[in-house]
Biopython code that builds the backbone (N, CA, C, O; Angstrom):
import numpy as np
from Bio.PDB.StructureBuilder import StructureBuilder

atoms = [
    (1, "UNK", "N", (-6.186, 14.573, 2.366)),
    (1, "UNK", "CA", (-6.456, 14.819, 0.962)),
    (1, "UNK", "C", (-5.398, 14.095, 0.119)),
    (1, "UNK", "O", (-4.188, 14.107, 0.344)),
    (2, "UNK", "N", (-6.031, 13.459, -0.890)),
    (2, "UNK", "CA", (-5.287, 12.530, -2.047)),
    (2, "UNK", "C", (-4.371, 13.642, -3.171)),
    (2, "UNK", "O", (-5.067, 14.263, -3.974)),
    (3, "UNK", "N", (-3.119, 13.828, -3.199)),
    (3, "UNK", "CA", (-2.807, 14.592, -4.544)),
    (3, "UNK", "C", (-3.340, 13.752, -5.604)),
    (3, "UNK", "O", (-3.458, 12.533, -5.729)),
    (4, "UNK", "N", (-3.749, 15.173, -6.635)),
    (4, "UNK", "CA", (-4.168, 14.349, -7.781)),
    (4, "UNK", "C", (-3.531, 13.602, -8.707)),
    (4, "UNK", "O", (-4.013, 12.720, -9.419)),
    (5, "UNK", "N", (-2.392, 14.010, -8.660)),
    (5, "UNK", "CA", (-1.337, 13.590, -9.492)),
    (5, "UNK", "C", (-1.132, 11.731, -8.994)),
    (5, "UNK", "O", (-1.172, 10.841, -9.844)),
    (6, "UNK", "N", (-0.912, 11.444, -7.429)),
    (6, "UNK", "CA", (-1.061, 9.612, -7.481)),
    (6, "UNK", "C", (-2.499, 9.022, -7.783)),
    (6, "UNK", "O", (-2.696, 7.813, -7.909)),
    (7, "UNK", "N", (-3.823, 10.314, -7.921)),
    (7, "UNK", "CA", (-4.877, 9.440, -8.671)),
    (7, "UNK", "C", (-5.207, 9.140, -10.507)),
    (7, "UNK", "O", (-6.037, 8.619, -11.253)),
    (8, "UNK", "N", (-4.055, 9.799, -10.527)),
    (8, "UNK", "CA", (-3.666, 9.729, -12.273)),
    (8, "UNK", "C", (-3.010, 9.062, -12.360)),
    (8, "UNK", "O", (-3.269, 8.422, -13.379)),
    (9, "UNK", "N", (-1.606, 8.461, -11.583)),
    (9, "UNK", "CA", (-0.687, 7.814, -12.149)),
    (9, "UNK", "C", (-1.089, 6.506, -11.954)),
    (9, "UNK", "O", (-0.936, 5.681, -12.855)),
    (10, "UNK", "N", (-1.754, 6.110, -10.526)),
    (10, "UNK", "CA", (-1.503, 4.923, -9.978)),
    (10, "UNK", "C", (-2.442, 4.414, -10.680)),
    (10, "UNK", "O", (-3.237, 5.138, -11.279)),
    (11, "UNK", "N", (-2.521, 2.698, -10.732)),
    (11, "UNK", "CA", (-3.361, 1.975, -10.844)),
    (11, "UNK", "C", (-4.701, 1.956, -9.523)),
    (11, "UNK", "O", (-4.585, 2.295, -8.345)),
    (12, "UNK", "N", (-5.932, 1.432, -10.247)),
    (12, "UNK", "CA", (-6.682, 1.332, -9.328)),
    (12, "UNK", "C", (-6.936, 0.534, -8.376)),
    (12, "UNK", "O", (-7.666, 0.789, -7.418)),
    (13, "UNK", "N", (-6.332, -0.509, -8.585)),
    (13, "UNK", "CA", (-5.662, -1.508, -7.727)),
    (13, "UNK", "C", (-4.721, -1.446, -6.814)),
    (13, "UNK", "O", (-4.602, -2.195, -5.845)),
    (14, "UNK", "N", (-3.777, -0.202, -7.228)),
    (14, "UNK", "CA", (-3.057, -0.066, -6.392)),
    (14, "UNK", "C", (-3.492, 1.094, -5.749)),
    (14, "UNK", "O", (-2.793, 1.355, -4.771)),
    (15, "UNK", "N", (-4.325, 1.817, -5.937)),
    (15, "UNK", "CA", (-4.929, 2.539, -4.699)),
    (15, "UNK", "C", (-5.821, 2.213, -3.744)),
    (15, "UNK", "O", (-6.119, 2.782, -2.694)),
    (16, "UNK", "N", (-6.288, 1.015, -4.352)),
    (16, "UNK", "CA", (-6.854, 0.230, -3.357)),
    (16, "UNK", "C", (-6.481, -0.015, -2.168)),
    (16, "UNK", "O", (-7.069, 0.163, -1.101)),
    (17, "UNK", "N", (-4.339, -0.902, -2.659)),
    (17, "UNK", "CA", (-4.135, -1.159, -1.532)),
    (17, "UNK", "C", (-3.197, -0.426, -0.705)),
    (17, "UNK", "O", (-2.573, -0.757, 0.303)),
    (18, "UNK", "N", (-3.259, 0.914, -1.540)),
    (18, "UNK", "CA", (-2.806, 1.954, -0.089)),
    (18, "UNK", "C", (-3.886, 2.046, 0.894)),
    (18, "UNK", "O", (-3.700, 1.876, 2.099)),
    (19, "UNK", "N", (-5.109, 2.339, 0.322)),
    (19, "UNK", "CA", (-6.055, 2.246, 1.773)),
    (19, "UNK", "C", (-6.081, 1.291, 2.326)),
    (19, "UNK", "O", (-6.096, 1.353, 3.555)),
    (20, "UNK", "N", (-6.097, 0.064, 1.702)),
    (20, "UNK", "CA", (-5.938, -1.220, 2.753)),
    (20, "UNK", "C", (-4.899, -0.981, 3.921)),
    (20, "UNK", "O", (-5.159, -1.111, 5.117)),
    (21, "UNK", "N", (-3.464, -0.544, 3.289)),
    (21, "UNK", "CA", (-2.362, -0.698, 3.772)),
    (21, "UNK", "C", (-2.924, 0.405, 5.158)),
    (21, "UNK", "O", (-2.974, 0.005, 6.321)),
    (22, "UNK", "N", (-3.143, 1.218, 4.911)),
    (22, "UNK", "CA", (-3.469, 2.156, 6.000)),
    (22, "UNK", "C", (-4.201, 1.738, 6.647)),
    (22, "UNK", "O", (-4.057, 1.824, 7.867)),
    (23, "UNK", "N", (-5.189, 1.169, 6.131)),
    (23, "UNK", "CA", (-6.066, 0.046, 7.328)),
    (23, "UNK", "C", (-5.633, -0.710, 8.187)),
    (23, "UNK", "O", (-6.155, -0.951, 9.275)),
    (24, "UNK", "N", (-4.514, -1.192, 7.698)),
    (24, "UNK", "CA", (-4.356, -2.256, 8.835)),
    (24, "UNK", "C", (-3.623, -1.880, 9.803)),
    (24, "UNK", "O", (-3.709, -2.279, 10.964)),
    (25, "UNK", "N", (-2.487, -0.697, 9.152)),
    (25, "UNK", "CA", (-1.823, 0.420, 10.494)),
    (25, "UNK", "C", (-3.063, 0.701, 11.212)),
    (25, "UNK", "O", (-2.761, 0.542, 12.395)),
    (26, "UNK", "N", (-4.152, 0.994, 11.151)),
    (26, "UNK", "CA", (-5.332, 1.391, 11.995)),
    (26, "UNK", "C", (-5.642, -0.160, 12.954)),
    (26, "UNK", "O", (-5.558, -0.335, 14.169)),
    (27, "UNK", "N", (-5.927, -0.894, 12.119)),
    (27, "UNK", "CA", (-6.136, -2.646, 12.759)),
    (27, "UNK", "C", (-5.269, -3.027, 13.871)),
    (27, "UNK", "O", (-5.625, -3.481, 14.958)),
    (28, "UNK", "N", (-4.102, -2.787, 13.467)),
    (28, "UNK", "CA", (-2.623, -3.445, 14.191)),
    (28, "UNK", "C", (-2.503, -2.367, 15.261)),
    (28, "UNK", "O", (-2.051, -2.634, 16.375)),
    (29, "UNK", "N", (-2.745, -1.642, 15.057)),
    (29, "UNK", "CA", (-2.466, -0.133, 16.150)),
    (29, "UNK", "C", (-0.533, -0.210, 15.483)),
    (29, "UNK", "O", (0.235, -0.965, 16.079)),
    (30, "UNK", "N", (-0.302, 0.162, 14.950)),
    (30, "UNK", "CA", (1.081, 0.281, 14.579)),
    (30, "UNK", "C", (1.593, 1.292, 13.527)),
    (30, "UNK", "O", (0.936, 1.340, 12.487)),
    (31, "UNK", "N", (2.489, 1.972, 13.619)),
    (31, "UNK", "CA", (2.815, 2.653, 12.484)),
    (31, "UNK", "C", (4.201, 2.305, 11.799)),
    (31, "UNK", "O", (4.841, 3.078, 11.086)),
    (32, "UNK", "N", (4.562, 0.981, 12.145)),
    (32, "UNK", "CA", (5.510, 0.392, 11.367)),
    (32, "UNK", "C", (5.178, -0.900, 11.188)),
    (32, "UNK", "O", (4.345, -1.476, 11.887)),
    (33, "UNK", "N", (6.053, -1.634, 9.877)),
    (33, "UNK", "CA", (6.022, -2.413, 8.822)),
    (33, "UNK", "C", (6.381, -3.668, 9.266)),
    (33, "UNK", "O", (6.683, -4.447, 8.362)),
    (34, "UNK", "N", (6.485, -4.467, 11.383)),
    (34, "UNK", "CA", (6.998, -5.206, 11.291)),
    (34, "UNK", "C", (6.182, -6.309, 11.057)),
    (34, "UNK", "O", (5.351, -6.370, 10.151)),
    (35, "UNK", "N", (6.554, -7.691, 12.352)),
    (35, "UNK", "CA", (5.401, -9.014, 12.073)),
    (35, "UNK", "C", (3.986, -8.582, 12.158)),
    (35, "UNK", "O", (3.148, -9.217, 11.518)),
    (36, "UNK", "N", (3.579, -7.404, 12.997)),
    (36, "UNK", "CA", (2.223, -7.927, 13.406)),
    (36, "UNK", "C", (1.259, -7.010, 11.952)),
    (36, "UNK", "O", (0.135, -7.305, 11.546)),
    (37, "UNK", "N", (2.012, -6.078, 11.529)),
    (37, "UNK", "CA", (1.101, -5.465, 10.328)),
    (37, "UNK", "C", (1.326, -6.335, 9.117)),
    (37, "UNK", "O", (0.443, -6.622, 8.309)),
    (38, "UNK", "N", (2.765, -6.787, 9.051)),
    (38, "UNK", "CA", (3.216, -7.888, 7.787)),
    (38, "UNK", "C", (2.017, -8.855, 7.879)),
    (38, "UNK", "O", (1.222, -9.016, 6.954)),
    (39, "UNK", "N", (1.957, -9.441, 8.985)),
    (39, "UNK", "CA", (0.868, -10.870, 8.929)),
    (39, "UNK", "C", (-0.661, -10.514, 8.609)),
    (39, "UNK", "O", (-1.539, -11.313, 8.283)),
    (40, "UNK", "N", (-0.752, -9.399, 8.744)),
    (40, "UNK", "CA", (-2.244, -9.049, 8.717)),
    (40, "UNK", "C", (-2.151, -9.016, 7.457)),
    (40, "UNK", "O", (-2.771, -9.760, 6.697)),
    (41, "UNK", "N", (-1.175, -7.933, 7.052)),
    (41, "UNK", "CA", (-1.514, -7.748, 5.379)),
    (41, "UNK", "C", (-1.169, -8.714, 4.215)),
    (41, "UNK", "O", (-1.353, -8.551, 3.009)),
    (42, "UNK", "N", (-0.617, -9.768, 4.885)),
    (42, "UNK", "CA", (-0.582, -11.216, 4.282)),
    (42, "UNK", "C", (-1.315, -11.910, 4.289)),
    (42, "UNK", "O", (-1.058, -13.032, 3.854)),
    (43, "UNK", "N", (-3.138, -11.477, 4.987)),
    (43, "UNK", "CA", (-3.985, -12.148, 5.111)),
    (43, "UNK", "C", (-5.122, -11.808, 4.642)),
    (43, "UNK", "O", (-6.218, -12.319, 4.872)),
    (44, "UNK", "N", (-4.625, -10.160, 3.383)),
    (44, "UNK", "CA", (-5.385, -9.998, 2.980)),
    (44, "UNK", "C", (-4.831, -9.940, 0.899)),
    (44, "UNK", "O", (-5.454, -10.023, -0.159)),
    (45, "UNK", "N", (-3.581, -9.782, 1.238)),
    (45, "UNK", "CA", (-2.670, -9.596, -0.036)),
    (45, "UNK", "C", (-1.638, -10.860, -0.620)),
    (45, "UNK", "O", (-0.582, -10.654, -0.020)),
    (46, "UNK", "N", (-1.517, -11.624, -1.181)),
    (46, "UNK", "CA", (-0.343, -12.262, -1.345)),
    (46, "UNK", "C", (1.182, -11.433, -1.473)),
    (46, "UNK", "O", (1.217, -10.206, -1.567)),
    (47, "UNK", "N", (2.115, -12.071, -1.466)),
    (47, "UNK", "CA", (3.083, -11.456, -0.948)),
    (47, "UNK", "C", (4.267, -10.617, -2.655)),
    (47, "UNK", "O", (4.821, -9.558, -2.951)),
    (48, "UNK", "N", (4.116, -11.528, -3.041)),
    (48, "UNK", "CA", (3.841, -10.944, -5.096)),
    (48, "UNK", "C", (3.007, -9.637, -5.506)),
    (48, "UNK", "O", (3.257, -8.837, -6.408)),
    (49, "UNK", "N", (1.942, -9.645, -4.589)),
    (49, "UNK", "CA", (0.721, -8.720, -5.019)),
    (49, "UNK", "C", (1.564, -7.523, -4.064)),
    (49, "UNK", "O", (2.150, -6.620, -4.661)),
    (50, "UNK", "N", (1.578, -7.566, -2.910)),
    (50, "UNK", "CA", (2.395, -6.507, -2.202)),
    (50, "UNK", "C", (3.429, -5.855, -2.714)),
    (50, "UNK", "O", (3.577, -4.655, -2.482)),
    (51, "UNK", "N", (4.540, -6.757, -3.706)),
    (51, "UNK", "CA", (5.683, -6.139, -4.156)),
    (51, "UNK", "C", (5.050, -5.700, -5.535)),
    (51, "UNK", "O", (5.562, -4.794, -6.192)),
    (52, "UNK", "N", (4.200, -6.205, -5.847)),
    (52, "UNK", "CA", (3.570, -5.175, -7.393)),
    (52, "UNK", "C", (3.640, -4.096, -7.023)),
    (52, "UNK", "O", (4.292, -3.240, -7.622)),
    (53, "UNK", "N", (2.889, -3.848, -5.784)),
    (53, "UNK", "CA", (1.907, -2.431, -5.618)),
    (53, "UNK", "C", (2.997, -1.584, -4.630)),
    (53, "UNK", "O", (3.045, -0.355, -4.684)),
    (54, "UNK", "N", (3.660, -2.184, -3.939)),
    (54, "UNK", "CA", (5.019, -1.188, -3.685)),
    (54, "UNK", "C", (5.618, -0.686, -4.663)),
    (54, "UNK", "O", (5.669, 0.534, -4.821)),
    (55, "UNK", "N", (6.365, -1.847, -5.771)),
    (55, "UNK", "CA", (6.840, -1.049, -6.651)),
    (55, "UNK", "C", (6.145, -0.253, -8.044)),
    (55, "UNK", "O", (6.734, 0.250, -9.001)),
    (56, "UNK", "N", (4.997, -0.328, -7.825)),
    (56, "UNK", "CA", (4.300, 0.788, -8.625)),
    (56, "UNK", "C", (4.289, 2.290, -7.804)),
    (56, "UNK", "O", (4.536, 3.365, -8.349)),
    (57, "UNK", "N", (3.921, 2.092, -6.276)),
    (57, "UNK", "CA", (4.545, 3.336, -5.736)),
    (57, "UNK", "C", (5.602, 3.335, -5.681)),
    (57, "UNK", "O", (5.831, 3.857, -6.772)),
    (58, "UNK", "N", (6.796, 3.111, -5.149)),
    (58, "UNK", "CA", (7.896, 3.564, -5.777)),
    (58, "UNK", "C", (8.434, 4.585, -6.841)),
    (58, "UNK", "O", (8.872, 5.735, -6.804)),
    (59, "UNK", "N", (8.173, 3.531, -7.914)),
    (59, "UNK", "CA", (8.038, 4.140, -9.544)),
    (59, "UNK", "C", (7.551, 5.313, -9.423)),
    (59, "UNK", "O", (8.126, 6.249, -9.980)),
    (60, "UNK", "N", (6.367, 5.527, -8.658)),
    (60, "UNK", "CA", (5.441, 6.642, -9.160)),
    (60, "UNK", "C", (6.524, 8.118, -8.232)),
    (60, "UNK", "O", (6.654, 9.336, -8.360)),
    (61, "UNK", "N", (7.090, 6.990, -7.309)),
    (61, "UNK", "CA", (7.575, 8.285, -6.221)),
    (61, "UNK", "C", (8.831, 8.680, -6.839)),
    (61, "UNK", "O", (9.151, 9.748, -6.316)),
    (62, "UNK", "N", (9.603, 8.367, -7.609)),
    (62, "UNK", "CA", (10.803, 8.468, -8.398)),
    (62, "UNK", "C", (10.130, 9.351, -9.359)),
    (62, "UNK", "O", (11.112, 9.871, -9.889)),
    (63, "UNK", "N", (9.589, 9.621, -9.661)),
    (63, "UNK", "CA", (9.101, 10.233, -11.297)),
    (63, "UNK", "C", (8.435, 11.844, -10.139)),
    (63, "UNK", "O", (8.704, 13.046, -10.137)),
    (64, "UNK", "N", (7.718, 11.157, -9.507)),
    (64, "UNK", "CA", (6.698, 13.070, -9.256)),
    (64, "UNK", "C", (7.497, 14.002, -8.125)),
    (64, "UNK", "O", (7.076, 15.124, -7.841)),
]
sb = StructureBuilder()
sb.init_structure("model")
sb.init_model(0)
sb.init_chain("A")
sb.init_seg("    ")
for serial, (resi, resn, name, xyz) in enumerate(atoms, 1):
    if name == "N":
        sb.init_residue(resn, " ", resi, " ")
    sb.init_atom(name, np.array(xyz, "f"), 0.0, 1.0, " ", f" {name:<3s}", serial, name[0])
structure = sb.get_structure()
C-alpha cells in the first residue's frame, strides 16, 4: 500500500519512476543499486532524469 501523503506530494512522473525503479529490482533479481540494476535503469531513464526523481524523493523524505 502507497501512503497517501507521497501520492500528494510527488510528481507524477516521479511516481512513475518509483515503480519502474522497483521493476527492475524485480528484472535484475537484485535488491541493491549496483552495475547490473544501474545499467538497466539507464536503459530506460537518462541519468539527469534519475537524479531529478531521486532528489524529489529525497526532498519529499526530509519534509514527511
Amino acid at each position: 500500500m502507497i501512503n497517501e501523503s507521497v501520492l500528494n506530494n510527488l510528481s507524477e512522473d516521479c511516481l512513475t519512476y518509483i515503480i519502474v525503479h522497483e521493476i527492475v529490482h524485480k528484472l535484475t533479481n537484485t535488491r541493491s543499486h549496483g552495475a547490473k540494476f544501474l545499467n538497466k535503469l539507464l536503459s530506460i531513464y537518462s541519468m539527469d532524469d534519475i537524479i531529478k526523481y531521486e532528489t524529489e524523493i529525497t526532498k519529499f523524505n526530509t519534509i514527511s
